[in-house]
N, CA, C and O atoms as a Tinker XYZ file with bonds, in Angstrom:
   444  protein
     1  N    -51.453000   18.007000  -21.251000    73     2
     2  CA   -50.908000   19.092000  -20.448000    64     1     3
     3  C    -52.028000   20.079000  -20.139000    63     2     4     5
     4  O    -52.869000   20.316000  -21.006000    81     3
     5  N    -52.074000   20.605000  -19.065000    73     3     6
     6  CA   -52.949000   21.284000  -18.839000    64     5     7
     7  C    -52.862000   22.413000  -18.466000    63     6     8     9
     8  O    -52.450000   22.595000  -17.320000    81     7
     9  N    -53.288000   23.790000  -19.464000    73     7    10
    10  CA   -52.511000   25.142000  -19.452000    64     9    11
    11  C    -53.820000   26.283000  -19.505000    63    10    12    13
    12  O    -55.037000   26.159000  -19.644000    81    11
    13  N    -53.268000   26.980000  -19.393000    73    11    14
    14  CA   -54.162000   28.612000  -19.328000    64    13    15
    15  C    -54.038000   29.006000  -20.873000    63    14    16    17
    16  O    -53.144000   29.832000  -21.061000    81    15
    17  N    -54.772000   28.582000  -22.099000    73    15    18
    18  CA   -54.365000   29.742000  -23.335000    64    17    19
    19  C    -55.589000   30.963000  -23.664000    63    18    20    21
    20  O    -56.807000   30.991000  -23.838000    81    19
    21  N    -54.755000   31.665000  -23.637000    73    19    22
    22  CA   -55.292000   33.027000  -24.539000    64    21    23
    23  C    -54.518000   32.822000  -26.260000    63    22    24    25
    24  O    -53.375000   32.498000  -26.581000    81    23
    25  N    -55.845000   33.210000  -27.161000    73    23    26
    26  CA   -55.604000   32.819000  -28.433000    64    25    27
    27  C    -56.669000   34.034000  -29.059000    63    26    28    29
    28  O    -57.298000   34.866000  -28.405000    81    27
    29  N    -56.647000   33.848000  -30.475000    73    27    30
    30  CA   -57.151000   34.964000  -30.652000    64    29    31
    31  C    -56.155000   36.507000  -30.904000    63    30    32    33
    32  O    -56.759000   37.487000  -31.341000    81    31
    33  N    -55.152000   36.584000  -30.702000    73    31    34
    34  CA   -54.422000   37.517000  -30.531000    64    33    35
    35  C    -54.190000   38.440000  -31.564000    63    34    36    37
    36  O    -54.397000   37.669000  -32.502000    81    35
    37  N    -53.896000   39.592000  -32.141000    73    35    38
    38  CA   -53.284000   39.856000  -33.303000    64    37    39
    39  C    -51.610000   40.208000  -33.606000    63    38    40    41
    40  O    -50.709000   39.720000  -32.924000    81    39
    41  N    -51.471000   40.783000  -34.310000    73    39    42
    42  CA   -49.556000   40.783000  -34.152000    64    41    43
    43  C    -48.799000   41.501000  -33.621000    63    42    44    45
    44  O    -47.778000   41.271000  -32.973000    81    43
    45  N    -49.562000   42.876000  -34.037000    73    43    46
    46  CA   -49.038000   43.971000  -32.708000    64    45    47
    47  C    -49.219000   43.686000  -30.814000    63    46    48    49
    48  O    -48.536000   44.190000  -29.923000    81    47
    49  N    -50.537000   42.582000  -30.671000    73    47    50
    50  CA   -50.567000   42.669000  -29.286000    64    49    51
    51  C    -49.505000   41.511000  -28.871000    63    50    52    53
    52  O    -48.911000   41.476000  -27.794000    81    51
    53  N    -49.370000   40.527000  -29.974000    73    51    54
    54  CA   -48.065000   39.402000  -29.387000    64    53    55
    55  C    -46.887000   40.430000  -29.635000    63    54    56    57
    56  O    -45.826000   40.258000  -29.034000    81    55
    57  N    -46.978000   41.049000  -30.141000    73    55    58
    58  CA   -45.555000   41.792000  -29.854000    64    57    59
    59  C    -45.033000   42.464000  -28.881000    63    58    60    61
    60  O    -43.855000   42.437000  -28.523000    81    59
    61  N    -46.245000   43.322000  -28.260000    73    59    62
    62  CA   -46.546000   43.896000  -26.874000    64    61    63
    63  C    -46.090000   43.091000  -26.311000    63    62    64    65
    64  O    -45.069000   43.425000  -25.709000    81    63
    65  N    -46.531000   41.634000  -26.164000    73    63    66
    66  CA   -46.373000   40.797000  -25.170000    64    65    67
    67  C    -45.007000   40.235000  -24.748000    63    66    68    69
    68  O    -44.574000   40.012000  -23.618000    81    67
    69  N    -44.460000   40.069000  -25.920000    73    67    70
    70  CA   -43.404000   39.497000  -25.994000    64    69    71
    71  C    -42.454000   39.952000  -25.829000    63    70    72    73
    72  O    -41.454000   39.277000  -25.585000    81    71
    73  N    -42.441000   41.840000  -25.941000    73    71    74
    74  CA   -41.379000   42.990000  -25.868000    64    73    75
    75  C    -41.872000   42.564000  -24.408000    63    74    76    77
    76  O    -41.366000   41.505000  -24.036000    81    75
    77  N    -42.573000   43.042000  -23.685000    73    75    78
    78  CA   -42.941000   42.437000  -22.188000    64    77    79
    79  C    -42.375000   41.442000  -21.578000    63    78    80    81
    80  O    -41.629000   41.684000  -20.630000    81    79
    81  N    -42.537000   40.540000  -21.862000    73    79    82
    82  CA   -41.652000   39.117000  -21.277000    64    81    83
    83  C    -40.676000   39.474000  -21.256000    63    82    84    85
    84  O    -40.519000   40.148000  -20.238000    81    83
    85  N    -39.375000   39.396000  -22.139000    73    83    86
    86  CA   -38.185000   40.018000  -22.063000    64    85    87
    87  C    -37.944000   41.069000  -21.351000    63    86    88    89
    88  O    -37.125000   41.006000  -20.434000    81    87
    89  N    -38.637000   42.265000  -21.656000    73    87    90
    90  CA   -38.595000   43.399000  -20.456000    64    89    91
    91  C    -38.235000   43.295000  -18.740000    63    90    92    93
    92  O    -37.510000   43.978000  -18.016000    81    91
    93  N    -39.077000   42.146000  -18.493000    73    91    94
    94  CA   -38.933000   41.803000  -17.197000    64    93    95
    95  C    -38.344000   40.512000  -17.082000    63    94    96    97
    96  O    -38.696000   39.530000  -16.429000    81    95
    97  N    -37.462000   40.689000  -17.777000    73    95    98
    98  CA   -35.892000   39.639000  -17.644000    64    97    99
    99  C    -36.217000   38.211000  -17.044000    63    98   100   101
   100  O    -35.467000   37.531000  -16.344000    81    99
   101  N    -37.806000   37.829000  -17.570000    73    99   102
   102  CA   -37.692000   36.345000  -17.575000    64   101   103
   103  C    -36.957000   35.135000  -18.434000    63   102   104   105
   104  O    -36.733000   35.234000  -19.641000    81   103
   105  N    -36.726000   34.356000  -17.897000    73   103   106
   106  CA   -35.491000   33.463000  -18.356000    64   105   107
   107  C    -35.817000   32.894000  -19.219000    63   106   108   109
   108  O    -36.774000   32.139000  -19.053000    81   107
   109  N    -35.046000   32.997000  -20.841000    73   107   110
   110  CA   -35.308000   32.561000  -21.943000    64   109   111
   111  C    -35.098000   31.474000  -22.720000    63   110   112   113
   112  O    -35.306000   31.799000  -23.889000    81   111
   113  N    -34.828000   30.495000  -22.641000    73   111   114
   114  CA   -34.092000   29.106000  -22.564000    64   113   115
   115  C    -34.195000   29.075000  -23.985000    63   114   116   117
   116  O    -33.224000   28.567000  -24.544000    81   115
   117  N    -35.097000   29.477000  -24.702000    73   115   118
   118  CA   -35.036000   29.093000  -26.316000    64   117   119
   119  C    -36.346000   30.420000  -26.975000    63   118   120   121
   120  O    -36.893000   31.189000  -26.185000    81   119
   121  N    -36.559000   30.439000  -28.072000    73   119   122
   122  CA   -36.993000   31.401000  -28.963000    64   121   123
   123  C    -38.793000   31.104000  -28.640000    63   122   124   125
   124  O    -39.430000   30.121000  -29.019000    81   123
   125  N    -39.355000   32.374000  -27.775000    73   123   126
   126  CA   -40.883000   31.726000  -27.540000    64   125   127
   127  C    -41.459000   31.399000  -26.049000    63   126   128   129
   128  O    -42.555000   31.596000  -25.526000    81   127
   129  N    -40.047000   30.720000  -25.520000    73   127   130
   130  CA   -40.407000   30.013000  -24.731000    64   129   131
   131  C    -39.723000   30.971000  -22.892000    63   130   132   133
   132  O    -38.586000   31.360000  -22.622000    81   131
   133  N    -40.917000   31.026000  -22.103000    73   131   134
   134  CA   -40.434000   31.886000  -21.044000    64   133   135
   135  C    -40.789000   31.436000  -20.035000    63   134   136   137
   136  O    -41.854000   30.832000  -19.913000    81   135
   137  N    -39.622000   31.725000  -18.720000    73   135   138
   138  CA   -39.765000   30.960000  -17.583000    64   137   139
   139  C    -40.363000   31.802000  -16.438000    63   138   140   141
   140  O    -39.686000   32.769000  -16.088000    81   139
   141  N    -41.411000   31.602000  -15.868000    73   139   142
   142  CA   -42.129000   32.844000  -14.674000    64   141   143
   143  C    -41.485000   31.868000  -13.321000    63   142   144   145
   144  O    -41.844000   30.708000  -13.117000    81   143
   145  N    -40.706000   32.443000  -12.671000    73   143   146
   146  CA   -39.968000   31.380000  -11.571000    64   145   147
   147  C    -41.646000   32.245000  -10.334000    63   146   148   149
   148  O    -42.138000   33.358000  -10.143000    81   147
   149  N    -41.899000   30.608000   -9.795000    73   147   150
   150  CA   -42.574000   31.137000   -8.645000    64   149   151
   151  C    -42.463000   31.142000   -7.502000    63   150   152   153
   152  O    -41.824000   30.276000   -6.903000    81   151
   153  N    -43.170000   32.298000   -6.827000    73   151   154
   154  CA   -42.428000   32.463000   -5.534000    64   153   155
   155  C    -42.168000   31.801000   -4.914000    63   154   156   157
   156  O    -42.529000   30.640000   -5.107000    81   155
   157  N    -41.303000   32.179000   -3.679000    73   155   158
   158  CA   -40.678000   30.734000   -2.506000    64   157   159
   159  C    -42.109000   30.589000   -1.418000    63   158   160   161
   160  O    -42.356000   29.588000   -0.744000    81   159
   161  N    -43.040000   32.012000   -1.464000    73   159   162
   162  CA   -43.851000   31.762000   -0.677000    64   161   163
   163  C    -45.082000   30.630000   -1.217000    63   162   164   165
   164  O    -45.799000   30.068000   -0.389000    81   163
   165  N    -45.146000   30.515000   -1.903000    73   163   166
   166  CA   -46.092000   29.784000   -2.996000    64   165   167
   167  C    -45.729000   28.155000   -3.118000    63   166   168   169
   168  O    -46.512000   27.287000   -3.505000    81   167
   169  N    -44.445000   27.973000   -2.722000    73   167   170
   170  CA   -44.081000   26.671000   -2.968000    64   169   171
   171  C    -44.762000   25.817000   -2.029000    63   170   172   173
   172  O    -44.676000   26.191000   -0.860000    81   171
   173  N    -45.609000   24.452000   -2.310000    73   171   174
   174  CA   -45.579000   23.225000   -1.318000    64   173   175
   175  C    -44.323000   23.494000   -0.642000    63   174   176   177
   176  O    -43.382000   24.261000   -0.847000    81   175
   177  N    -44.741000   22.210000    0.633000    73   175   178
   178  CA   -44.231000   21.555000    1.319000    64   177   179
   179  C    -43.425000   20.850000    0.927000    63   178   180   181
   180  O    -42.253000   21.091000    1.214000    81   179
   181  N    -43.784000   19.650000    0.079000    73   179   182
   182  CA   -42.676000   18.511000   -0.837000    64   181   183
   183  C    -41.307000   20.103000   -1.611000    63   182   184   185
   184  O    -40.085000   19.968000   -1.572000    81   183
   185  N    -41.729000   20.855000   -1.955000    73   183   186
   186  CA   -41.296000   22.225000   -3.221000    64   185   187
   187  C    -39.957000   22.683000   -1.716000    63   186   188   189
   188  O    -38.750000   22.851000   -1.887000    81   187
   189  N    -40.523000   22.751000   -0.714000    73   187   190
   190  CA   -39.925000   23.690000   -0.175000    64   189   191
   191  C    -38.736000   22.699000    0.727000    63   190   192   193
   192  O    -37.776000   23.132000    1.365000    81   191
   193  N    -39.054000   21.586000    0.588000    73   191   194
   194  CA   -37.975000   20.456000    0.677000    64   193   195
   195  C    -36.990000   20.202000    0.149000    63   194   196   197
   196  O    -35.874000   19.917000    0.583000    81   195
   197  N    -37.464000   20.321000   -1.009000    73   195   198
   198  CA   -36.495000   19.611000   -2.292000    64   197   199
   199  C    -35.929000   20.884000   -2.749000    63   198   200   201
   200  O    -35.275000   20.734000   -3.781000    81   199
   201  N    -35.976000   22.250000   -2.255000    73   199   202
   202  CA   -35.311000   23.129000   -3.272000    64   201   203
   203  C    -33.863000   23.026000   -3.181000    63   202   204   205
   204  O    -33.569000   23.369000   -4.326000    81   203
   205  N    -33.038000   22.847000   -2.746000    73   203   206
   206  CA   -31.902000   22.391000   -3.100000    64   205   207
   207  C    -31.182000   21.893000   -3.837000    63   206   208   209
   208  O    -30.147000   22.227000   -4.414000    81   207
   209  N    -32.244000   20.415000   -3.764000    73   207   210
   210  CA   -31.627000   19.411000   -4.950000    64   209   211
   211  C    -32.595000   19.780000   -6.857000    63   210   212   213
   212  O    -32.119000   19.599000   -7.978000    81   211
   213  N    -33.738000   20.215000   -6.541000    73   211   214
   214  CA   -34.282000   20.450000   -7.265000    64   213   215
   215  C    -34.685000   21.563000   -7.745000    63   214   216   217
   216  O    -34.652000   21.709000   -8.966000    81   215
   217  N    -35.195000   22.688000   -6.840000    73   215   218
   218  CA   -35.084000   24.094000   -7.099000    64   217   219
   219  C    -34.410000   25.125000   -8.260000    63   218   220   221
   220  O    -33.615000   24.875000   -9.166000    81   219
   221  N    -34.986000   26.243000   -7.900000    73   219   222
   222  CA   -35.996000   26.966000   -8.092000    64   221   223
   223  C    -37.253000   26.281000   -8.849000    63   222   224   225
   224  O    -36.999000   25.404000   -9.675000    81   223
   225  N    -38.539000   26.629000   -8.613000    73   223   226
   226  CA   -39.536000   26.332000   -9.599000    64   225   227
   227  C    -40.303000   27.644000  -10.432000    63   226   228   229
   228  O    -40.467000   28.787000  -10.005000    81   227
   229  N    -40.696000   27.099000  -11.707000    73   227   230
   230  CA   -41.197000   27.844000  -12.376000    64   229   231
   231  C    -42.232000   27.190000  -13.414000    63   230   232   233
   232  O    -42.402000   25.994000  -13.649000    81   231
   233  N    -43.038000   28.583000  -14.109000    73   231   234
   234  CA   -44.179000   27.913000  -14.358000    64   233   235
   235  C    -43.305000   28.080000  -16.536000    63   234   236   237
   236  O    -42.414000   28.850000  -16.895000    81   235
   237  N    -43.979000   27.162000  -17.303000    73   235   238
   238  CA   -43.624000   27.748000  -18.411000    64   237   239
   239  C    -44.239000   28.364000  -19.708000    63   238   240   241
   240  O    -44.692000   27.649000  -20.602000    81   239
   241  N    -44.231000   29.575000  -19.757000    73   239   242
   242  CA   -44.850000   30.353000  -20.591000    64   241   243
   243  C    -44.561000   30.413000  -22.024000    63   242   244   245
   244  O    -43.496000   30.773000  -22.526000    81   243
   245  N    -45.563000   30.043000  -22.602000    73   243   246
   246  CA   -45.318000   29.494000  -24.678000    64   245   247
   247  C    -46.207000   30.606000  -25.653000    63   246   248   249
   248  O    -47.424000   30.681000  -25.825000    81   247
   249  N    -44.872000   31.593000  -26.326000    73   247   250
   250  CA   -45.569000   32.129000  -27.148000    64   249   251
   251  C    -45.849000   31.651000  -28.533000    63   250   252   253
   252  O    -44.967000   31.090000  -29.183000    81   251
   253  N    -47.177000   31.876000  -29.058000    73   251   254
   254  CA   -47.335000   31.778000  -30.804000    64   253   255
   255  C    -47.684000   32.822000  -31.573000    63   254   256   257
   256  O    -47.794000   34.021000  -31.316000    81   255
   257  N    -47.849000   32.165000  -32.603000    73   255   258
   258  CA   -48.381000   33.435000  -33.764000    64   257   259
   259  C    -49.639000   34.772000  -33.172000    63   258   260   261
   260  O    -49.965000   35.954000  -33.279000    81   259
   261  N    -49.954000   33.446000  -32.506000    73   259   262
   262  CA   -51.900000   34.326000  -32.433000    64   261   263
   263  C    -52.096000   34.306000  -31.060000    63   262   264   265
   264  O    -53.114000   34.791000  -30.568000    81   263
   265  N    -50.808000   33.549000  -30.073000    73   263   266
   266  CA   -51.657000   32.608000  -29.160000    64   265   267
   267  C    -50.367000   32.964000  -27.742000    63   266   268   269
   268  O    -49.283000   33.532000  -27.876000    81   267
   269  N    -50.934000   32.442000  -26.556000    73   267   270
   270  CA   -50.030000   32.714000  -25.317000    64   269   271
   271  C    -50.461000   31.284000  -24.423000    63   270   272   273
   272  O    -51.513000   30.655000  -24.310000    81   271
   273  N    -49.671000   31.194000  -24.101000    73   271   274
   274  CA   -50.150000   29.310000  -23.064000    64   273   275
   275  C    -49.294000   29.160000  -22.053000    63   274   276   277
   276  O    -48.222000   28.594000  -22.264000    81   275
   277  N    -49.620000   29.636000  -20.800000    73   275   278
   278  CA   -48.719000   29.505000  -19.526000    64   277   279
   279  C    -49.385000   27.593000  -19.129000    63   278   280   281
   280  O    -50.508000   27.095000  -19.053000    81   279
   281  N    -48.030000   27.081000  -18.978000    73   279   282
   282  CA   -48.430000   26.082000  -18.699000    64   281   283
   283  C    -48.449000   26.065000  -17.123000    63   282   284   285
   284  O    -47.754000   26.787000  -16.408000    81   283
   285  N    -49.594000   24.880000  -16.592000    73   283   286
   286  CA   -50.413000   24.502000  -15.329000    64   285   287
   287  C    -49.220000   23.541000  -14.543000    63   286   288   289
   288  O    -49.414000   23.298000  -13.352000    81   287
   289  N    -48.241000   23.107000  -15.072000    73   287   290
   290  CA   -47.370000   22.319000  -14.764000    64   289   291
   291  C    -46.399000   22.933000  -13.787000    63   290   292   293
   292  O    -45.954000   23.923000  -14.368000    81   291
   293  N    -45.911000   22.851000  -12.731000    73   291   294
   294  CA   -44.729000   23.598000  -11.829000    64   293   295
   295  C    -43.597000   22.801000  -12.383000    63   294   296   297
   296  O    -43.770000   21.599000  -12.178000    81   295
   297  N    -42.697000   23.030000  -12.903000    73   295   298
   298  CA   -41.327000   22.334000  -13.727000    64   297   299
   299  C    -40.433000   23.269000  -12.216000    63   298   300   301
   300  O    -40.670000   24.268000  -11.538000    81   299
   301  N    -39.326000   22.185000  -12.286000    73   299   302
   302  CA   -38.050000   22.274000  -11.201000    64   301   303
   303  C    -36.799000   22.643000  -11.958000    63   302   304   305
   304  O    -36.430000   21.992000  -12.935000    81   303
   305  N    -36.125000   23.736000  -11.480000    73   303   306
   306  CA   -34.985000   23.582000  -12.463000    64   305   307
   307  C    -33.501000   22.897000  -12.746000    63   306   308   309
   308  O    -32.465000   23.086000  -13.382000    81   307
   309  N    -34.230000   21.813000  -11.672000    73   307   310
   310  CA   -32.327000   20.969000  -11.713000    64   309   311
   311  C    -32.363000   19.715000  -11.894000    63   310   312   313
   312  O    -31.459000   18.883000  -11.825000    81   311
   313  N    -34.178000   19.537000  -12.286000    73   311   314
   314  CA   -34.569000   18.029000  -12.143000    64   313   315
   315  C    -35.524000   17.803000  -13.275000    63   314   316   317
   316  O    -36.243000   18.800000  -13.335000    81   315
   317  N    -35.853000   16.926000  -14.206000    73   315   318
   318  CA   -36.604000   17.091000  -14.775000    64   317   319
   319  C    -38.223000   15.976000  -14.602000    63   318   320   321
   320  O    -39.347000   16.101000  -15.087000    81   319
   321  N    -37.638000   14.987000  -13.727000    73   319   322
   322  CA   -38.900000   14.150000  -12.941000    64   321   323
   323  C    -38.246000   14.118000  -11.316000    63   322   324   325
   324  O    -37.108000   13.876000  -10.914000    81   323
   325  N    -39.692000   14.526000  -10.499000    73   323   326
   326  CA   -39.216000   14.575000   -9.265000    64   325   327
   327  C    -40.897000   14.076000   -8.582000    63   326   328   329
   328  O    -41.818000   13.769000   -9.339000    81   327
   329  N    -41.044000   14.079000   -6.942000    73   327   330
   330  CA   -42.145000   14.469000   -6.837000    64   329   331
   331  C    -42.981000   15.121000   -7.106000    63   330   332   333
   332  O    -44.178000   14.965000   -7.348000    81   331
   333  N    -41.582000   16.773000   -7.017000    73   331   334
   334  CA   -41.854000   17.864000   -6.159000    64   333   335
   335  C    -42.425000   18.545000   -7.329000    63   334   336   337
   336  O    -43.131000   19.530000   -7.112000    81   335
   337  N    -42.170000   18.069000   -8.836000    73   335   338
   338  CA   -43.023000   18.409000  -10.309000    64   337   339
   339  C    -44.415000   18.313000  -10.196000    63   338   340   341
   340  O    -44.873000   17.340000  -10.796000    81   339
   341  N    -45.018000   18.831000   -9.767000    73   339   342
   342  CA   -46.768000   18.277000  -10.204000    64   341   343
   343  C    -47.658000   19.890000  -11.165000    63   342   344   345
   344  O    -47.181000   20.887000  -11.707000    81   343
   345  N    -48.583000   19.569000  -11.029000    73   343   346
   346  CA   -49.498000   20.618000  -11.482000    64   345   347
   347  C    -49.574000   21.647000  -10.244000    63   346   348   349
   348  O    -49.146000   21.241000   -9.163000    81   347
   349  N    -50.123000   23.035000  -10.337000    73   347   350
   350  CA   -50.030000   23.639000   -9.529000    64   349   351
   351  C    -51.239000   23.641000   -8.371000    63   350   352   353
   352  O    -52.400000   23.358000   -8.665000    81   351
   353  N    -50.865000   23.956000   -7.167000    73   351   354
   354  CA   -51.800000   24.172000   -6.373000    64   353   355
   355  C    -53.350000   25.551000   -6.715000    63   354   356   357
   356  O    -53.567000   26.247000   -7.707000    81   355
   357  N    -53.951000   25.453000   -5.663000    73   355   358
   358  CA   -54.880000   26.599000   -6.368000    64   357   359
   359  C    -54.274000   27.713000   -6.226000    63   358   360   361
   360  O    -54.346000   28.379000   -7.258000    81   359
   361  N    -53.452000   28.435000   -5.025000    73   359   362
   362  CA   -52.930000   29.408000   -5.220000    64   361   363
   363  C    -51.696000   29.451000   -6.095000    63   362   364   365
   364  O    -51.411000   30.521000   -6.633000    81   363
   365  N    -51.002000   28.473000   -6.270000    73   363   366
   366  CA   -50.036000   28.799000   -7.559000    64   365   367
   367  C    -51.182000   29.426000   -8.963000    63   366   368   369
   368  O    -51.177000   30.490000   -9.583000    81   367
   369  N    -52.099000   28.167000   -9.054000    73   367   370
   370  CA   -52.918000   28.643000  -10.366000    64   369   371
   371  C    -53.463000   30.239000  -10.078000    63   370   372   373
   372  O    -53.540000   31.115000  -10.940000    81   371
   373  N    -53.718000   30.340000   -9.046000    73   371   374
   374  CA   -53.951000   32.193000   -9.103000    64   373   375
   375  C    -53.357000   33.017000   -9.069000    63   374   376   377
   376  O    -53.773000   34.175000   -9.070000    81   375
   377  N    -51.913000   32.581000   -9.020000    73   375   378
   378  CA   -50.456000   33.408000   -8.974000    64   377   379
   379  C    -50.274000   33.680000  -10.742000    63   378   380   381
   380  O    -50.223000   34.824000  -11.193000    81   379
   381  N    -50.198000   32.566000  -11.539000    73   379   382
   382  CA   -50.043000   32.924000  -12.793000    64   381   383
   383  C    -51.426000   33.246000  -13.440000    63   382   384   385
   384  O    -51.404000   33.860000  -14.507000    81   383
   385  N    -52.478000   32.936000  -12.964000    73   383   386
   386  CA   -53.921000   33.483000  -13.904000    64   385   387
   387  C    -53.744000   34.959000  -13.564000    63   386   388   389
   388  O    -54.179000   35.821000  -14.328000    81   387
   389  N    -53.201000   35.223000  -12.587000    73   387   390
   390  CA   -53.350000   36.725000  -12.060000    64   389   391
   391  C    -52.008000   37.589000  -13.111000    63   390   392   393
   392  O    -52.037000   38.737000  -13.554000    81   391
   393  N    -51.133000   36.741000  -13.233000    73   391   394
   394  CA   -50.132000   37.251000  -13.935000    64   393   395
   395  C    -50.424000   37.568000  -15.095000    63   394   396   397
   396  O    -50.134000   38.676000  -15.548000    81   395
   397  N    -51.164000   36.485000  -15.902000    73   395   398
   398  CA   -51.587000   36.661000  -17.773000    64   397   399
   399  C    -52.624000   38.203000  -17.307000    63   398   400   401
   400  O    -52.406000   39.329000  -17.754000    81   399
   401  N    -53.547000   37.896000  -16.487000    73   399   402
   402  CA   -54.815000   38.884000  -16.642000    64   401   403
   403  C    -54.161000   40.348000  -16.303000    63   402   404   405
   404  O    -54.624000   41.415000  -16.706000    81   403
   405  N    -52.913000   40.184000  -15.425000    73   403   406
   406  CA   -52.172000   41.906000  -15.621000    64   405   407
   407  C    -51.402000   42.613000  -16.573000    63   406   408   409
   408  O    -51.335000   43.834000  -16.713000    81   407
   409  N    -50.691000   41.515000  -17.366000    73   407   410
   410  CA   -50.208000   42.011000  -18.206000    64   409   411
   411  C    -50.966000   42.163000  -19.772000    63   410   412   413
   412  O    -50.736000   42.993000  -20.651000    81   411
   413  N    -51.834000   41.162000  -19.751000    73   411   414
   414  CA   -52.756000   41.784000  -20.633000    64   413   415
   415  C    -53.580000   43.213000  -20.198000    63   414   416   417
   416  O    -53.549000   44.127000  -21.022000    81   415
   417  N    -54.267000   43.409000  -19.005000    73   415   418
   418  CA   -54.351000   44.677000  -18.867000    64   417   419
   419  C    -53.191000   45.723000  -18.851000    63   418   420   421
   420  O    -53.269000   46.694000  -19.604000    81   419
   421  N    -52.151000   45.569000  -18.048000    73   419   422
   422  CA   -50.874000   46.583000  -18.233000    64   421   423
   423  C    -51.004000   46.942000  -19.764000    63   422   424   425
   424  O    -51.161000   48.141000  -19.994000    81   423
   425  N    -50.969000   46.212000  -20.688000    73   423   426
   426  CA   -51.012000   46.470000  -22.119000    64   425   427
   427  C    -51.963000   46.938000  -23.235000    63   426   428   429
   428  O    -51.833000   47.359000  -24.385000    81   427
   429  N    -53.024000   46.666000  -22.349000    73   427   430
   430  CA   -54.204000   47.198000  -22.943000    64   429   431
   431  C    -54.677000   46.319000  -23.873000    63   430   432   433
   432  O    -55.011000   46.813000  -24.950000    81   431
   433  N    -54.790000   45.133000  -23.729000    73   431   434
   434  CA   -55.067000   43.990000  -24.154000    64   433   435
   435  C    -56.433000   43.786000  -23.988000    63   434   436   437
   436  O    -56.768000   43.436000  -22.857000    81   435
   437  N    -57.294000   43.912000  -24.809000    73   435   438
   438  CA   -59.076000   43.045000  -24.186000    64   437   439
   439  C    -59.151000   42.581000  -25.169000    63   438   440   441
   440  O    -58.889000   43.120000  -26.244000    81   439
   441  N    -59.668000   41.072000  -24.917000    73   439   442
   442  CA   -60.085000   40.156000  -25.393000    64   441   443
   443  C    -61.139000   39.598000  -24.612000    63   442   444
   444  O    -61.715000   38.579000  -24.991000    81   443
């Protein structure tokens, strides 16, 4: 799988982080685990086809002890193998690199 991690972390800043995620009412499917839905402008062609049957897409964000890992993968939410699943384009990947690098700054995060 091929993901973005920031590691290194300490406990107060995963906590920051994590009071964060929730804050902005991303979708929580299980304990850790958070869904960044990406935009409709951002979607492929194949993405912007299939949202119907397959749609919304989102990227999925994994918290740990020490550690944060937005995964590189675009997951569909009504399908779990499709085409329209692949890794992200370059501007998707700069949609969520841009996302980790603000909210670690919003928070005052340097690493």
């Amino acid at each position: 799988m091929r993901s973005y991690f920031i590691d290194e972390l300490n406990s107060e800043e995963m906590k920051k982080i994590t009071n964060n995620l929730k804050k902005q009412n991303l979708k929580q499917p299980v304990d850790g685990l958070y869904w960044l839905y990406l935009p409709e402008n951002l979607y492929t062609s194949q993405q912007k086809e299939h949202l119907k049957t397959c749609g919304p897409y989102y990227f999925a964000i994994e918290t740990g002890k020490n550690w944060l890992k937005l995964e590189l993968l675009i997951r569909a939410e009504q399908k779990i193998r499709c085409a329209c699943i692949s890794y992200a384009t370059q501007e998707q990947r700069d949609f969520l690199i841009s996302f980790a690098e603000n909210l670690l700054q919003e928070l005052n995060i340097f690493i």
